[in-house]
MDAnalysis code that builds the backbone (N, CA, C; Angstrom):
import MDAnalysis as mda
import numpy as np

u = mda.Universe.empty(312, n_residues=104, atom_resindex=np.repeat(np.arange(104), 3), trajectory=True)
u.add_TopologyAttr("name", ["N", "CA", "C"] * 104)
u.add_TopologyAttr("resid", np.arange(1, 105))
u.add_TopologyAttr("resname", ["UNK", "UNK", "UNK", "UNK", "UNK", "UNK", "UNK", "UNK", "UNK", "UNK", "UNK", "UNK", "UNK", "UNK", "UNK", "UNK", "UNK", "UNK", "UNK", "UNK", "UNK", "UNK", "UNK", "UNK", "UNK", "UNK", "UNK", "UNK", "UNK", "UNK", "UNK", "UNK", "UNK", "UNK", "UNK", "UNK", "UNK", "UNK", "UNK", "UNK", "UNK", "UNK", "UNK", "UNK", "UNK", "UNK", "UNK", "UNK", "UNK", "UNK", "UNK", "UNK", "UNK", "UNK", "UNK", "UNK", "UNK", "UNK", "UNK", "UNK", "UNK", "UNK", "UNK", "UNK", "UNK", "UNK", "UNK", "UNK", "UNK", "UNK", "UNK", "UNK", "UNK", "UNK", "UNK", "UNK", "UNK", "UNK", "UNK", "UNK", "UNK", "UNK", "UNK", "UNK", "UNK", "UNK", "UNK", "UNK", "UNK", "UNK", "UNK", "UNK", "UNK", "UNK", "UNK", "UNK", "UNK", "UNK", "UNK", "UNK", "UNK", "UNK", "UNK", "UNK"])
u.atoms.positions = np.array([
    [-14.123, 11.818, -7.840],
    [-15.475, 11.400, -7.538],
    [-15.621, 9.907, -7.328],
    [-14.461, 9.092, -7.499],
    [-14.809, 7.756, -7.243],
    [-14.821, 7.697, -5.487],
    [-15.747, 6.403, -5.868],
    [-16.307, 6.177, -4.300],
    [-15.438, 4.707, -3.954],
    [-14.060, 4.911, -2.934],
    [-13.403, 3.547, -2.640],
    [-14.547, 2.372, -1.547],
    [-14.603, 1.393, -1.250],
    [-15.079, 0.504, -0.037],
    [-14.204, 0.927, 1.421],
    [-14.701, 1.315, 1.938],
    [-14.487, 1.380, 3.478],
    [-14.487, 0.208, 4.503],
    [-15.034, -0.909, 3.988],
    [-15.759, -1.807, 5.292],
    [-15.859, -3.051, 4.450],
    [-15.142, -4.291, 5.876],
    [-15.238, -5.545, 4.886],
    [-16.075, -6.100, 6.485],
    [-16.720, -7.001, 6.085],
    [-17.210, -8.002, 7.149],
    [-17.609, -7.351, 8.196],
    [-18.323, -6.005, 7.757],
    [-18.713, -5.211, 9.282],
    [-17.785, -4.407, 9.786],
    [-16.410, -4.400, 9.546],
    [-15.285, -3.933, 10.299],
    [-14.944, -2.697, 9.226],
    [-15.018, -1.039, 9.636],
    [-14.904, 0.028, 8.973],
    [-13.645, 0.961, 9.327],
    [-12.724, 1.181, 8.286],
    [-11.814, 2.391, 8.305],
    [-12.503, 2.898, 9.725],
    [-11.314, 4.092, 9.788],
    [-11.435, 5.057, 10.528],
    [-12.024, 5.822, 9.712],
    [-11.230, 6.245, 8.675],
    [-11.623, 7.317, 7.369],
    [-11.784, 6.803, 6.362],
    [-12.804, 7.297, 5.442],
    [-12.740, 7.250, 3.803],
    [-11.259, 6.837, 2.697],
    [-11.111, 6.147, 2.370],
    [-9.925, 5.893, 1.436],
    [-9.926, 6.570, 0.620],
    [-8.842, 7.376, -0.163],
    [-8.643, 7.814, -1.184],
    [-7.756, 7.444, -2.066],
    [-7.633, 8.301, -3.339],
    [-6.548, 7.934, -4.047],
    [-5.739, 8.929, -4.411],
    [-4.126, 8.915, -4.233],
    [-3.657, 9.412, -4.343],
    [-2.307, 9.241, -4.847],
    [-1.615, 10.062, -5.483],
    [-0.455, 9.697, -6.249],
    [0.675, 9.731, -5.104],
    [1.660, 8.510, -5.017],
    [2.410, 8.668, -4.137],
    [3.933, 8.875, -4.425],
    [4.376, 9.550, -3.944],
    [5.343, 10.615, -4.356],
    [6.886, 9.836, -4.213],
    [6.623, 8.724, -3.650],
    [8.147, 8.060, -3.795],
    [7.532, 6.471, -2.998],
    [7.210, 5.422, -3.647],
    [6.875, 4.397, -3.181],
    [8.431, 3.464, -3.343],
    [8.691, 2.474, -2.381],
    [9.891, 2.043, -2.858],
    [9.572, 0.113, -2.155],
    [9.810, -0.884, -2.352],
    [9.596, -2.393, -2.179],
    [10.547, -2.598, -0.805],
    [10.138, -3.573, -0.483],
    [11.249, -4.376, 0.842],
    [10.624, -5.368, 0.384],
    [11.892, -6.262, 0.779],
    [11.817, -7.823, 1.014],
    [11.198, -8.450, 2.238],
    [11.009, -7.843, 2.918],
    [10.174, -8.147, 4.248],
    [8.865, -7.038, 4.392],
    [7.766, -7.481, 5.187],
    [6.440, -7.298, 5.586],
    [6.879, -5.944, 6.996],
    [6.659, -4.749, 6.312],
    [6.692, -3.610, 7.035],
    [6.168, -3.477, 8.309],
    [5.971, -3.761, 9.165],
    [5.115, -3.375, 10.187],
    [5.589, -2.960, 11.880],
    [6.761, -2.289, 11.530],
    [7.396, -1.529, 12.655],
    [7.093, 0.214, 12.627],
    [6.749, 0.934, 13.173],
    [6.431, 2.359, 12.976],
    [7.797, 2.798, 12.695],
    [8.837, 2.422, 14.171],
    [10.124, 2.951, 13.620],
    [11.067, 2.637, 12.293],
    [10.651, 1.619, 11.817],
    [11.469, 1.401, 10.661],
    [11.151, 1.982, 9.636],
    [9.491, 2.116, 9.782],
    [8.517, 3.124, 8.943],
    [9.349, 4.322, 8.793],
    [9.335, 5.133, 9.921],
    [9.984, 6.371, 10.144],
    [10.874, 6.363, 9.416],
    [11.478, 5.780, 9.415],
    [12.981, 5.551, 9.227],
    [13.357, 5.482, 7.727],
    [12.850, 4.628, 6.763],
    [12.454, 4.839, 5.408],
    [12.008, 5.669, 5.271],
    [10.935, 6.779, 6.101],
    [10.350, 7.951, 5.073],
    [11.658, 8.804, 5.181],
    [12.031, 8.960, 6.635],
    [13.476, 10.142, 6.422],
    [14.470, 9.938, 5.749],
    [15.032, 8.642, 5.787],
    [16.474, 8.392, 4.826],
    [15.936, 8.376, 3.350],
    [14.774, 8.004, 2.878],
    [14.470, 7.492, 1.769],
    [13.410, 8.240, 1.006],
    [12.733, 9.218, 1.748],
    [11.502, 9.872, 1.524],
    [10.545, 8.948, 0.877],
    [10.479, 7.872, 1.425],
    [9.149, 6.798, 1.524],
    [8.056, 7.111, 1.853],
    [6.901, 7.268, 0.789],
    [5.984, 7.160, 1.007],
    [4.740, 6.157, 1.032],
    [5.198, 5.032, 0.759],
    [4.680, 4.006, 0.336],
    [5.100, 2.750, 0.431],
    [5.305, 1.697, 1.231],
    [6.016, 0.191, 1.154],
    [5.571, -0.779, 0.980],
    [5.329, -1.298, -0.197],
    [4.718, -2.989, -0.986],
    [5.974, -3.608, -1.333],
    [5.847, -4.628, -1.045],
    [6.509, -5.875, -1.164],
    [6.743, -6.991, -2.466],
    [5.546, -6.210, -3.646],
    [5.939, -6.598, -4.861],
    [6.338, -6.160, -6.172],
    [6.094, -4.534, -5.765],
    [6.173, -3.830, -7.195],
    [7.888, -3.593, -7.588],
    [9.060, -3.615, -6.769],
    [9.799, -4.073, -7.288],
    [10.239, -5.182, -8.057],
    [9.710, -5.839, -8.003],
    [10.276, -7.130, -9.196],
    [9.309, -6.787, -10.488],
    [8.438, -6.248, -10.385],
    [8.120, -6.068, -11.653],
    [8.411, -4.928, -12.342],
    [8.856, -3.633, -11.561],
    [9.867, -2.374, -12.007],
    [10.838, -3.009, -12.702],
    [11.967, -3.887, -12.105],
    [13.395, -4.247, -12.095],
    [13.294, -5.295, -13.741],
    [12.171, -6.063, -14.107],
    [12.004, -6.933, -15.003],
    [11.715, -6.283, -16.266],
    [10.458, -4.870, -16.310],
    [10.181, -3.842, -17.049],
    [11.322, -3.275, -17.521],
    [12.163, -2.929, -16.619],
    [13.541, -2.047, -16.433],
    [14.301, -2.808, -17.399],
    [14.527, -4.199, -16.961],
    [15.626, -4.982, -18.013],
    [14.954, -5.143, -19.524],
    [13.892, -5.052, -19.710],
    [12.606, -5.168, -20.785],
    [12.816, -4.257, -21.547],
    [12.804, -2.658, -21.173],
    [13.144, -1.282, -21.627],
    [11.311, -1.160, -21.927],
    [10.407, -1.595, -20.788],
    [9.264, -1.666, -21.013],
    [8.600, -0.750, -20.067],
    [7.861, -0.001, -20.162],
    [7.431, 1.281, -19.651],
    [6.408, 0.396, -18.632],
    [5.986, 0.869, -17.612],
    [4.960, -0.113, -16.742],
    [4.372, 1.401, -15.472],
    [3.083, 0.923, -14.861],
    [2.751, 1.735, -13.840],
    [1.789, 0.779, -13.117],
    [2.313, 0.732, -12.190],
    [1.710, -0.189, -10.617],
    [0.654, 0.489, -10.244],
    [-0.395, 0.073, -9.888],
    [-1.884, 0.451, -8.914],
    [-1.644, -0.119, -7.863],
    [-1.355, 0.285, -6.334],
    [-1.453, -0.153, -5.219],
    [-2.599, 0.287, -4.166],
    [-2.938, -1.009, -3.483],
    [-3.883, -0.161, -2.622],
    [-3.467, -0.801, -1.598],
    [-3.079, 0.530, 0.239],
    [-2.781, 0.059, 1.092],
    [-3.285, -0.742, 1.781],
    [-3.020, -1.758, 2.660],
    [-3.754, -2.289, 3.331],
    [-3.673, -1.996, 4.898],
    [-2.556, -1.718, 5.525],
    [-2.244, -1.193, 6.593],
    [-1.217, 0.011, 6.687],
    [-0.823, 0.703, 8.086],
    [0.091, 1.357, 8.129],
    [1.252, 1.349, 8.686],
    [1.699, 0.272, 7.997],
    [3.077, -0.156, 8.419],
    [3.471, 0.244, 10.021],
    [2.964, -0.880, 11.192],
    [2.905, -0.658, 12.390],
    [2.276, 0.908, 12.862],
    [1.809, 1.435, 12.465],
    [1.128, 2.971, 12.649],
    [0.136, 2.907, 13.133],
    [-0.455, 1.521, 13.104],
    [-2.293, 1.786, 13.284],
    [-2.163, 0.909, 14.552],
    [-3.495, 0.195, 14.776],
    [-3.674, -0.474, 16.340],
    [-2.786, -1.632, 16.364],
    [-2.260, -1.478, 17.689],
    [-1.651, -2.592, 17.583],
    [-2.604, -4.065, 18.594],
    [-3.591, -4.066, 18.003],
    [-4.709, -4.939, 19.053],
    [-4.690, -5.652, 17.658],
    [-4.698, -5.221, 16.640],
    [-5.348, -6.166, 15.698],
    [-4.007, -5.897, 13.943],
    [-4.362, -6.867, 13.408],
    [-3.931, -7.088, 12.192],
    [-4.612, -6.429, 11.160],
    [-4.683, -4.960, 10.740],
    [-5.249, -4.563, 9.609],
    [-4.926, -4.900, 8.499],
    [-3.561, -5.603, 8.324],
    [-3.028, -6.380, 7.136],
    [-4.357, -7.474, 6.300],
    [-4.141, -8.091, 7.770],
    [-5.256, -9.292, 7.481],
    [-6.266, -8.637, 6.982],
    [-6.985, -8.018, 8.130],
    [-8.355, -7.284, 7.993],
    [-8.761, -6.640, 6.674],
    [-7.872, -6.104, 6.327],
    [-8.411, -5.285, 5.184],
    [-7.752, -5.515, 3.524],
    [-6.873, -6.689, 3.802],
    [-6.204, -7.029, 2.182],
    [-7.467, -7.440, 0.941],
    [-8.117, -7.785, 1.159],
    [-9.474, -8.058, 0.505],
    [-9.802, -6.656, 0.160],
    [-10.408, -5.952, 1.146],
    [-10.272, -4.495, 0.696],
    [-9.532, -3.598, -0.258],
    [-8.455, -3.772, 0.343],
    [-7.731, -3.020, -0.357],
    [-7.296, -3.269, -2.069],
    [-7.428, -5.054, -1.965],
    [-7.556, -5.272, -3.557],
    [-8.780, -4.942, -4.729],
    [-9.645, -4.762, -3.942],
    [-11.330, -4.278, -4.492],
    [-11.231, -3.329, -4.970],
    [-10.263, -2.069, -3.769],
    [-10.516, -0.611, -4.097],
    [-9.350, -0.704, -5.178],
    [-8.063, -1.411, -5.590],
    [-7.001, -1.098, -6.327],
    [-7.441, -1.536, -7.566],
    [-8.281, -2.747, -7.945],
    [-8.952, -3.148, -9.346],
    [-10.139, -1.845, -9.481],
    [-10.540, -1.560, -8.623],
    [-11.951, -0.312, -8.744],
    [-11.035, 0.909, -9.394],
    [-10.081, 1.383, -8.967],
    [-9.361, 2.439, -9.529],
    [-8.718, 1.671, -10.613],
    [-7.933, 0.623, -11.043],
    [-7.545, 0.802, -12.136],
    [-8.721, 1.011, -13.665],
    [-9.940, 0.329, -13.034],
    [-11.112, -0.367, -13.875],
    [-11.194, 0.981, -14.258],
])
């Protein structure tokens, strides 16, 4: 029943955001935004998910023997969506609103 933000500065999703548990999220060292490489991680890797920081704080927990669970909220689709514009940009504000709204 939670209600995520759709729309920053006038500019609206396509669809409603949700939340959902993601079934194999995994980090890169670089900023995702090729579809094929996308692809490419979900088949070799069954990737469902690619952020750029929650590994270092897995790997630090890990050496810790400290139990931890990440809240992510997407901001784009890793080259999937338009390629006219930067939804990265567009919607990182967003997407941090809706990821503190779900952890809150």
């Amino acid at each position: 029943g939670l209600r995520l933000g759709d729309c920053v500065n006038g500019t609206c999703l396509p669809r409603p955001p949700r939340v959902v548990r993601v079934q194999r999220g995994i980090s890169s060292n670089i900023f995702v935004d090729n579809k094929a490489y996308r692809e490419f991680l979900n088949s070799k890797f069954n990737a469902t998910a690619i952020d750029m920081e929650t590994a270092a704080v897995a790997l630090v927990c890990h050496q810790q023997n400290m139990p931890f669970i990440a809240f992510r909220s997407l901001s784009d689709l890793a080259g999937g969506g338009s390629a006219l514009s930067n939804e990265a940009a567009s919607f990182a504000t967003l997407a941090a609103q809706n990821a503190v709204d779900v952890l809150l």
